[in-house]
C-alpha positions, -999 to +999 in steps of 0.1 A: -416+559+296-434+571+323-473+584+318-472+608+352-445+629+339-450+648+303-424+671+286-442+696+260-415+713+235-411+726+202-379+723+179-356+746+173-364+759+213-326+763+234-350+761+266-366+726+257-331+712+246-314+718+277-343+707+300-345+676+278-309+669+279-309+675+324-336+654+327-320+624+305-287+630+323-307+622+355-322+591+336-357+600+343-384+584+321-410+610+308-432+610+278-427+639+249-449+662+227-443+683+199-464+713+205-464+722+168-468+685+161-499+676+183-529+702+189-540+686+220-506+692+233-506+732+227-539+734+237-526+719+273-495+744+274-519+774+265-545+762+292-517+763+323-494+795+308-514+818+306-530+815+267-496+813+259-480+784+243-449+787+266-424+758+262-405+740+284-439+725+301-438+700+320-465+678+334-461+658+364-491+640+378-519+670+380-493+699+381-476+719+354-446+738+356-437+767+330-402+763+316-385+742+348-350+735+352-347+698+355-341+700+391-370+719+397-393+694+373-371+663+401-386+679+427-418+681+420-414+642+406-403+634+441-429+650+456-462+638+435-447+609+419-420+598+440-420+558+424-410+571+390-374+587+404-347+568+389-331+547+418-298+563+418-309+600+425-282+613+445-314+635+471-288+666+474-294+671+433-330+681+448-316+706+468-327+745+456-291+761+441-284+796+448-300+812+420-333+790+429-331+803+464-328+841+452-358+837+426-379+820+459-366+850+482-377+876+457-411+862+444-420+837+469 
């Protein structure tokens, strides 16, 4: 498990289940926390989203992401903590898809 990367989630969420099943497909080692389970946790989610205790969150390193897809949570692994990649990362799975490029076109 890796310290530098951080998955906050709640049961019973569709969002966290599919991000946590992506990111194992991809064998990346991250650490979890039950927002509902672990104060500290929520308290993190609600001080980067707003006040709101918005799950998927993801930490990586010093930066938080607000309900990723697990490509988007890779490339931001790759970026500020490249070593904990797993080895076989295929790079053009880090690539933005077409929806990603849309969302980027329209809100920058």
């Amino acid at each position: 498990m890796s310290d530098a990367i951080t998955v906050y989630w709640r049961p019973g969420c569709g969002f966290c289940s599919g991000l946590l099943r992506g990111l194992e497909r991809q064998e990346l080692s991250f650490g979890r926390v039950n927002v509902w389970d672990d104060p500290d946790g929520a308290a993190f989610v609600r001080s980067v989203a707003g006040g709101n205790e918005t799950v998927p969150t993801v930490r990586v390193g010093d930066v938080a992401l607000i309900n990723p897809t697990a490509r988007e949570v890779l490339r931001t692994v790759a970026e500020h903590a490249p070593d904990d990649l797993p080895d076989d990362l295929d790079p053009a799975e880090l690539e933005l898809s077409r929806p990603e490029k849309l969302r980027q076109r329209l809100f920058g």
